[in-house]
TORTOR-576292 format. One record per residue: x, z negated, y of N, C-alpha, C, O in turn. Coordinates in steps of 0.001 Angstrom, whole numbers, plus 500000, padded with zeros to 6 digits. Atoms other than C-alpha are relative to their C-alpha. Example, Ala and Ser with C-alpha at 12.3 -4.5 7.8 and 13.67 -1.06 7.14 Angstrom:
BEGIN
500890500000498810512300492200495500500900500000501200501936499335501181
499180500060498810513670492860498940499230499270501090499739499101502198
***
This chain:
BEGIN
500488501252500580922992237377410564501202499171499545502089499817498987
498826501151499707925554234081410540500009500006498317498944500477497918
499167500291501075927227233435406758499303498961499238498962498100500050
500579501590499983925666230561405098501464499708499346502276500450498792
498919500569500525928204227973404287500032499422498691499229498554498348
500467500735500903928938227245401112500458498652499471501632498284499441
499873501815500248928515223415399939501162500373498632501426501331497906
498916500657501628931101222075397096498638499352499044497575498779499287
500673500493501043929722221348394039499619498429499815499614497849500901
499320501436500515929773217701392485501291499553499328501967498524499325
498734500252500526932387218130390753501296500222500739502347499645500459
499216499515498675934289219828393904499713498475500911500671497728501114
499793501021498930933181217016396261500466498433499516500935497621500314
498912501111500309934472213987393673501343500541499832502175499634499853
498278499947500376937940215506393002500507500225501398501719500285501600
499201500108498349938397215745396997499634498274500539500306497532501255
500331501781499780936991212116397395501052499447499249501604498549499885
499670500972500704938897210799394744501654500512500829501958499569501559
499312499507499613942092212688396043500475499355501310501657499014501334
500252500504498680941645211344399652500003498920499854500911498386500491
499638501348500261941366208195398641501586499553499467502385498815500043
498437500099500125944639208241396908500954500085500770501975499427500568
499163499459498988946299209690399729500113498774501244501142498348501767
499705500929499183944996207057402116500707498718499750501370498106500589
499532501262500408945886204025399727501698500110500080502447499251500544
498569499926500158949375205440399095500884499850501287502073499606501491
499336499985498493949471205639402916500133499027501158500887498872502120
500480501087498972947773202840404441498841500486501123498183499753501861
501033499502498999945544205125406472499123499573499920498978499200498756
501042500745500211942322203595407117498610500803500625497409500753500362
501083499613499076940806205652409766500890502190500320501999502651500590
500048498142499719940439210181410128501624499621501186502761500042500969
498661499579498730943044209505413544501207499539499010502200500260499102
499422500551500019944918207485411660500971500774498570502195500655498537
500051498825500986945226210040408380500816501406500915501852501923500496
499699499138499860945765212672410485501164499914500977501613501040501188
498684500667499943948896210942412200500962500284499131501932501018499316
498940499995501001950502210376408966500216501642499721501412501933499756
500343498506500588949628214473407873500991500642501163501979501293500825
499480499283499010950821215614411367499334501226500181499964502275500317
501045498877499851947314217881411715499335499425500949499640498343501450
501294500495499038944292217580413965499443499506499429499541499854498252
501272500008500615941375215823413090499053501007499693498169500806498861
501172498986500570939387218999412875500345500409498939499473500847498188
499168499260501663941836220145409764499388498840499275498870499377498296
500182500339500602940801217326408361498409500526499482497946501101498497
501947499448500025936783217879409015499912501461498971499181501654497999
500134498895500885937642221401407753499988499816498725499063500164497991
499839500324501659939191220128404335498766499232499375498448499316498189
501214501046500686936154217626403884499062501009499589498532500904498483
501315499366500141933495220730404478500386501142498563499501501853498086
500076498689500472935368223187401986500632499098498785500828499626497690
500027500859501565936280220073399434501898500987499428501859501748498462
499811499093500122939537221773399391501399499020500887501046498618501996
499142500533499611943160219911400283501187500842500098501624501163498993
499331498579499363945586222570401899501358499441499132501657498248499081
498641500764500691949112222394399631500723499710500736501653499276500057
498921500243499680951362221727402393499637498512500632500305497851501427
499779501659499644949834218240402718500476499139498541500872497974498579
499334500255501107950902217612399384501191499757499805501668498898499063
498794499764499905954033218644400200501035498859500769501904498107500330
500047501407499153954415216388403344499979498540499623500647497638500128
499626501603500543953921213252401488500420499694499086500379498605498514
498602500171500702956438214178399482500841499569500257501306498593499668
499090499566498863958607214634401664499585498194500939500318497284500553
499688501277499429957815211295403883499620498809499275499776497666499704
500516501383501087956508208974401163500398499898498920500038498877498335
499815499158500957957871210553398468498872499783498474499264499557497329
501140499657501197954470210803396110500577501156499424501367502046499739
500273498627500979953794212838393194498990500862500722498062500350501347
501279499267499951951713215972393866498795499762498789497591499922498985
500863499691500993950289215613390338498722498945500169497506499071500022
500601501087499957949463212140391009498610499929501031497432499648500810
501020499851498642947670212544394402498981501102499643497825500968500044
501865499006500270945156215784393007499624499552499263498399499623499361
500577500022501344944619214568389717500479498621499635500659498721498421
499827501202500436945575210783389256500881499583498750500774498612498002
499158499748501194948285211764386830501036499045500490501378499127501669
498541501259500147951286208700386432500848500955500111500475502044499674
499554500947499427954062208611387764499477499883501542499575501005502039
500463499856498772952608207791391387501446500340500586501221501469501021
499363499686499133956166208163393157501172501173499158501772500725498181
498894499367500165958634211006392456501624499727500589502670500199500143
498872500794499240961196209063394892499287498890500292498596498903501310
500362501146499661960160205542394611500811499468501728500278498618502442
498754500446499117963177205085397494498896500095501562499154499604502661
501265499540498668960045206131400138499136499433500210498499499480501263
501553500309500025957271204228398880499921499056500985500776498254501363
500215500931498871955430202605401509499240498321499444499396497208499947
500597500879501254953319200436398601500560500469499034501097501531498716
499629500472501850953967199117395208499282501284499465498156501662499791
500886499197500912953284201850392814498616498982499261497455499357499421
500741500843500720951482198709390565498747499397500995497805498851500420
501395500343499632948816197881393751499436501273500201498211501282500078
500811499025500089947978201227394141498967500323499093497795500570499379
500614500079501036947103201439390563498781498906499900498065499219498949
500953500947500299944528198394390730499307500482501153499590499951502227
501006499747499429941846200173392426499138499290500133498965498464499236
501107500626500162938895198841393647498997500239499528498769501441499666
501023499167501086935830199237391403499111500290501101498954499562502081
501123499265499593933108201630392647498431499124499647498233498419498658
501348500499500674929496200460392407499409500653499356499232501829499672
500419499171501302927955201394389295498701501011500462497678500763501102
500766498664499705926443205081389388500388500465501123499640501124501845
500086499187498508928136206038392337500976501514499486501371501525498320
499637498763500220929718209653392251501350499775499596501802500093498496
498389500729500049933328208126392747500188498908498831501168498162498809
499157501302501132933656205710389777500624500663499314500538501770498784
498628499323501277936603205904387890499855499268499315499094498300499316
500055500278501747937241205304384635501470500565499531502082501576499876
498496499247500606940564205495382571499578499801498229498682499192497644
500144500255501646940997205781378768501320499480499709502369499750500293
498944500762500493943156203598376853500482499399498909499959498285498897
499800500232501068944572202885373733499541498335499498499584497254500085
500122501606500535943547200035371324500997499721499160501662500704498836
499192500766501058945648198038369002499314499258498924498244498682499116
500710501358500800944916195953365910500730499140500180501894499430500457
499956501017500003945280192654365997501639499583499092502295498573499349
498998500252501185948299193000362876501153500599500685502274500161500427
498952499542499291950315195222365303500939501381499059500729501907497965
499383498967501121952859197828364221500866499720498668501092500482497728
499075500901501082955121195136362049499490498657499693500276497756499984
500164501161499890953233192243361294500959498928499159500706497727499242
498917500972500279956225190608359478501404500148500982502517499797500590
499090500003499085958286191297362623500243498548501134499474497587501171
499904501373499210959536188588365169499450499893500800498968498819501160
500714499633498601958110190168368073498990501043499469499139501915498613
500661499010500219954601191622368612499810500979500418499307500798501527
500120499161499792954440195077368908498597501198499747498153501289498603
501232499590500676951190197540369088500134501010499384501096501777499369
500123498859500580949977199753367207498677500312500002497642499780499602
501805499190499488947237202133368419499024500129499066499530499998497951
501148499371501198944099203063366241498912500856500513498443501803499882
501294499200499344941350204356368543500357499881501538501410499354501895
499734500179498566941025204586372434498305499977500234497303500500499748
501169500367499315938593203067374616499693500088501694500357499504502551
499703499441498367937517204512378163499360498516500793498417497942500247
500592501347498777936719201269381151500661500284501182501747500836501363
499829499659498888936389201240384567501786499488500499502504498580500082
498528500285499506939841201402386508500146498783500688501256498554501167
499931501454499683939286198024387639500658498960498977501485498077499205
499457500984501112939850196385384269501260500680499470501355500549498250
498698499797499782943374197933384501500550499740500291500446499536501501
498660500646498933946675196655385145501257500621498950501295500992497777
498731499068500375950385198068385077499819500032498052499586500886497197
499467500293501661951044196157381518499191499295498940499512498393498167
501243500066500905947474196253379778499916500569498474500021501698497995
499907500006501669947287195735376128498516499875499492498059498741499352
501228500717500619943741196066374695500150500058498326500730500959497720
500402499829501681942829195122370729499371499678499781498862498955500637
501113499886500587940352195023368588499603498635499088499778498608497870
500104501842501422939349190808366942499815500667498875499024501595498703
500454500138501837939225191005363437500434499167499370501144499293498373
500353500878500227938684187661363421498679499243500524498109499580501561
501410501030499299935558184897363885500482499014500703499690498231501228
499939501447499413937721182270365357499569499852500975498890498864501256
501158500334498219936371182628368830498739500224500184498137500202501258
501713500114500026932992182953367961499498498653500518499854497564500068
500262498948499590931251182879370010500314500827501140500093502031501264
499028499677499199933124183168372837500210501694500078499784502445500956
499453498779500547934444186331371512500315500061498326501028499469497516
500699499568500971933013187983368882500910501120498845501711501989499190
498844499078501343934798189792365425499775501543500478498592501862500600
500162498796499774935165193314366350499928500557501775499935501746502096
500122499952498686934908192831370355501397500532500389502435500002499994
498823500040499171937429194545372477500829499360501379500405499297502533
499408500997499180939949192536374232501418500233500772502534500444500297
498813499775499044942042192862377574501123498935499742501009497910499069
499001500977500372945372191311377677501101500373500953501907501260500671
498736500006498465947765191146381052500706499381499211500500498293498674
498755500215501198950974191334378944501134499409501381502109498730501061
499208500721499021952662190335382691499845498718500291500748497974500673
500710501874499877950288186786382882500518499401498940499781499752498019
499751500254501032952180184987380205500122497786500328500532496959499513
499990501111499737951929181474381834498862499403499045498218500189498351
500494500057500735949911178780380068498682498937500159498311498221499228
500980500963499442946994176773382075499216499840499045498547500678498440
501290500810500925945027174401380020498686500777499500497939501260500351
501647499454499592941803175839378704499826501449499970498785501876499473
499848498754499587942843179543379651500171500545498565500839499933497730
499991498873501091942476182239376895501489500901499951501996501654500782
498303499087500208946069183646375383500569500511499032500745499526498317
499549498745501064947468186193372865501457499636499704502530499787500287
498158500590500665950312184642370633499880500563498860498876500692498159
499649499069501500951879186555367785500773498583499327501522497719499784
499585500836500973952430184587364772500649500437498733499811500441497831
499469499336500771954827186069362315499669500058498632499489499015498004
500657500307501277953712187253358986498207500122500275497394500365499383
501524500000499632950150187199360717499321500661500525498256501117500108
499969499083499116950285189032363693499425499298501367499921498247501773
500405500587499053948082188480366781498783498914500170497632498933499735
501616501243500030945796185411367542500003499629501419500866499584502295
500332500072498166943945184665370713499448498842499702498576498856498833
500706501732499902942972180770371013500452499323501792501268499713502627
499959500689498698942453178238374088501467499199499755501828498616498733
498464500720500250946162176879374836499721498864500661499136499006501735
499812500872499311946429173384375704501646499346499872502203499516498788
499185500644500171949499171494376288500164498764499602499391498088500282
500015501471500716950352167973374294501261500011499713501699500647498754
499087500287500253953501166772374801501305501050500085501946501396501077
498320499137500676956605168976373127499536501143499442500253502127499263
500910499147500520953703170898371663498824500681501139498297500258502168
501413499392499290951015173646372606498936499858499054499609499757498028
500676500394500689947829173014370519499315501542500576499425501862501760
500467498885499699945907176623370288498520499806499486498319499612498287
501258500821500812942408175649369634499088501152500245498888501947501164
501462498888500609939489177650367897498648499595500771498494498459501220
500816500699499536936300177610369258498704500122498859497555499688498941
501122500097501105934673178535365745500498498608499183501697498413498984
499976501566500883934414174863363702500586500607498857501731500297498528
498976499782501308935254176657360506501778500491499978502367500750498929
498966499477500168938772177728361818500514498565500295499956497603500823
499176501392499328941539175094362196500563499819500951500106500795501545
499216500185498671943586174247365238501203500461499519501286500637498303
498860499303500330947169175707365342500966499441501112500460499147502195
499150500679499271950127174326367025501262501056499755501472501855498842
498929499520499744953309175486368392501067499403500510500640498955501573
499105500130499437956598174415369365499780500125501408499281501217501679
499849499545498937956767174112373022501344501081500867501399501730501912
498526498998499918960349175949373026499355501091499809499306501981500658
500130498245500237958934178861371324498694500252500797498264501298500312
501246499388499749955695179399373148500356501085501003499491501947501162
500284498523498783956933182077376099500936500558498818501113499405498423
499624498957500860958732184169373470498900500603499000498758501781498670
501091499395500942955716184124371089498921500425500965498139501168500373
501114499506499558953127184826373960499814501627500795500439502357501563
500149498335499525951908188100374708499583500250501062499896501237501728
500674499860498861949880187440377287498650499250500575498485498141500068
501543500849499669946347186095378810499497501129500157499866502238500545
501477499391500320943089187163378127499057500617501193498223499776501528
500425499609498868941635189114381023498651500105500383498063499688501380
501499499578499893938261190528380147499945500176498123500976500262497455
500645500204501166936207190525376526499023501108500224497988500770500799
501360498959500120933984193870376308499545500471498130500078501258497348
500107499873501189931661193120373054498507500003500190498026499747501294
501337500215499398927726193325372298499830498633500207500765497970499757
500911500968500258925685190302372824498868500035498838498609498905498425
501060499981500757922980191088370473500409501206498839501080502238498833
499654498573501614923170193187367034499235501012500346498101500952500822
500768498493499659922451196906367407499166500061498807498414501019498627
***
């Protein structure tokens, strides 16, 4: 009587999905022939690895060796992606901006990530610096290399963005389009997020709650004081 085969778990068949995926992005592979090119196997090795959920170490090894990846990175999504950047075929930083999964599928990722307050680690310092307090897990989509999230604990953007809402912040976007949402440290204060417009010699940082006032800046100092633009806002809508 023939063997039955045994299936991978769920938890066995996402950590070879998610794995495989890494491998192709880091590679460019798009297609099984085209995978098993770069590997220097058959396509049936591959078929095999898919049915037994189950990635043989000397392909690990291999795209060390011609790409120069991390192993840690490629099983387990552990930083640094290249151990010899001198190989990479892609940017470590597009690899990292995955594409999001559709919600509930087996494959969504998710990272966890530190928050900041708003006051930072020195708020009578020149420059703002964070300082962690809690961590908050979101999909690997709303990730990027030099992501800063913190926590309002303020009403000025009410309602916009709400006191206590957590807030993305691409610390690399530091440009300053009209209108656009942006994270300027104000010394003695710490961090404030208002709409930047330009006027003149001046930036005008404007509230969108009526009881706060407008705030102005030097146009000299505004790329030294800015931290960054506002990416994404994850807060309730309605009181629990």
């Amino acid at each position: 009587m023939p063997k039955k085969k045994r299936k991978c778990d769920e938890a066995q068949l996402k950590w070879f999905e998610d794995a495989m995926e890494r491998i192709k992005k880091a590679t460019g592979a798009r297609t099984q022939v085209q995978l098993a090119e770069v590997l220097d196997v058959r396509q049936s090795s591959i078929s095999d690895a898919k049915r037994r959920c189950s990635i043989p170490a000397d392909w690990f090894l291999k795209l060390y060796r011609s790409h120069g990846l991390d192993p840690d990175w490629l099983a387990e999504g552990v930083e640094p992606v290249y151990i010899n950047a001198e190989k990479a075929k892609i940017p470590a930083d597009t690899l990292l901006r995955e594409a999001p999964a559709p919600y509930g599928r087996l494959n969504s990722r998710g990272r966890v990530v530190p928050v900041s307050t708003m006051a930072g680690a020195d708020k009578d310092a020149e420059a703002w610096e964070p300082k962690p307090m809690e961590e908050i897990s979101m999909p690997e989509s709303f990730c990027r290399p030099r992501l800063q999230v913190v926590k309002v604990d303020s009403a000025s953007m009410e309602p916009v963005i709400a006191k206590g809402a957590f807030v993305g912040i691409d610390c690399e976007r530091r440009d300053h389009p009209d209108g656009d949402l942006c994270a300027v440290h104000f010394p003695h204060q710490g961090l404030t997020i208002r709409r930047v417009y330009m006027q003149g010699d001046t930036f005008l940082l404007k509230a969108e709650n009526e009881k706060y006032s407008d705030l102005t800046i030097p146009a000299s100092e505004m790329d030294e004081r800015t931290v960054g633009r506002v990416i994404w806002v994850l807060q309730n809508l309605a009181a629990l």
